[in-house]
C-alpha positions as CSV (number, residue, x, y, z in Angstrom):
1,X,122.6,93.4,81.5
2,X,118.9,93.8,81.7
3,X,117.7,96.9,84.0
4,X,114.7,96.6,86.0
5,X,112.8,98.6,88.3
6,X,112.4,98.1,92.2
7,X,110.8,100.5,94.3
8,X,110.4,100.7,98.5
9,X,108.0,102.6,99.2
10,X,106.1,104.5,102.5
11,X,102.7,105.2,102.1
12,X,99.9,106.5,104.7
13,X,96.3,107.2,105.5
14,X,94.4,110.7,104.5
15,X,95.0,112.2,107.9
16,X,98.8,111.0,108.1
17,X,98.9,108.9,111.5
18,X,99.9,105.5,110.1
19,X,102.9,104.1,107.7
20,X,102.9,101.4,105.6
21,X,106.2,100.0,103.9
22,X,106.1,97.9,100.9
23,X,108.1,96.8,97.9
24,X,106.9,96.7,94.5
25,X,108.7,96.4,90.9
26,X,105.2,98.4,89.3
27,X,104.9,101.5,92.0
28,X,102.1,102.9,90.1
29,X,100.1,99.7,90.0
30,X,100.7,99.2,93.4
31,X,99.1,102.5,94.4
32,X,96.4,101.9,92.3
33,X,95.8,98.6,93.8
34,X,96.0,100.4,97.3
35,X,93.3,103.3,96.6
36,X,91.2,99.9,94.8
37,X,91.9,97.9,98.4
38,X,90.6,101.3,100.9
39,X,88.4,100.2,103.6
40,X,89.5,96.3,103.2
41,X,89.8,94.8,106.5
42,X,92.0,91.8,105.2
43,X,94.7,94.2,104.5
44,X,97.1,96.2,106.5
45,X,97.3,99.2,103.6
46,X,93.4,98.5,103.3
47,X,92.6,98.2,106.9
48,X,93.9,101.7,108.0
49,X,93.5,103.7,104.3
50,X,97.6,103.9,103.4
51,X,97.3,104.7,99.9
52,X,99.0,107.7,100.0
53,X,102.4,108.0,98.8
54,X,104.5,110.2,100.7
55,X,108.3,108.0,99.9
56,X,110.1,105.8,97.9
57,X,113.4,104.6,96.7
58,X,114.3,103.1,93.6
59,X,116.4,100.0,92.7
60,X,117.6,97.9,90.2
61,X,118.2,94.5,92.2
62,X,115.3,92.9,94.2
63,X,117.1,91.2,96.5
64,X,118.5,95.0,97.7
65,X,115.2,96.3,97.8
66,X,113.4,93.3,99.8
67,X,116.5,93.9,102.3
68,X,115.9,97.8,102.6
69,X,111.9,97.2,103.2
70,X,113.0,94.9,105.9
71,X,115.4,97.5,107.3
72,X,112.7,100.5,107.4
73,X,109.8,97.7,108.4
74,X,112.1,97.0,111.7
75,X,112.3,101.1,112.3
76,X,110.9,103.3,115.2
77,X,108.2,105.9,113.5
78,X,110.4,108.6,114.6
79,X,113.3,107.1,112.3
80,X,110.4,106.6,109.4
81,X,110.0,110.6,109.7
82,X,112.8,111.5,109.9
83,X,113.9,109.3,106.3
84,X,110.6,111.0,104.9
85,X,111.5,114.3,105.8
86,X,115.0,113.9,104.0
87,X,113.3,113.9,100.7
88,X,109.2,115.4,101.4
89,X,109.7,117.5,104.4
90,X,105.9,118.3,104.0
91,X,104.7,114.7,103.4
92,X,103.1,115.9,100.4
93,X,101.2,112.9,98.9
94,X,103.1,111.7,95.2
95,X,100.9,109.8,93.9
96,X,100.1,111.3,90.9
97,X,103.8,112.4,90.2
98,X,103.9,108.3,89.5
């Protein structure tokens, strides 16, 4: 069996005040393509400058990570900081530990 590489992920803006939750199977492309997209007003992530990384999970299926985004997507922000804090308790920004 073949093993591939799913992540979800939570990014947000410089100053911290908005979450964005995505899925990806290339997470370091997809960052770059978020700091590329800043300041786009067609995009969400571009709109409101998420392209700081401060979460993500790993997984091997797609279909598993699709249903977790949906899960964290349908959250409260209180539940989004509180599953951020469980593994970057200081939202440090990971992006270049991709």
């Amino acid at each position: 069996m073949w093993n591939y590489n799913f992540y979800v992920y939570i990014t947000t803006n410089p100053v911290k005040t908005v979450l964005y939750v995505g899925v990806t199977n290339d997470l370091a492309r997809r960052l770059y393509e978020h700091t590329e997209n800043k300041g786009n007003k067609n995009s969400f992530a571009g709109k409101y400058y998420c392209h700081n990384l401060i979460y993500f999970e790993h997984f091997t299926h797609i279909e598993y990570a699709i249903e977790r985004e949906k899960e964290i997507k349908k959250w409260s922000r209180k539940k989004k900081m509180d599953l951020i804090a469980t593994l970057n308790p200081t939202w440090q920004f990971l992006n270049d530990e991709v």
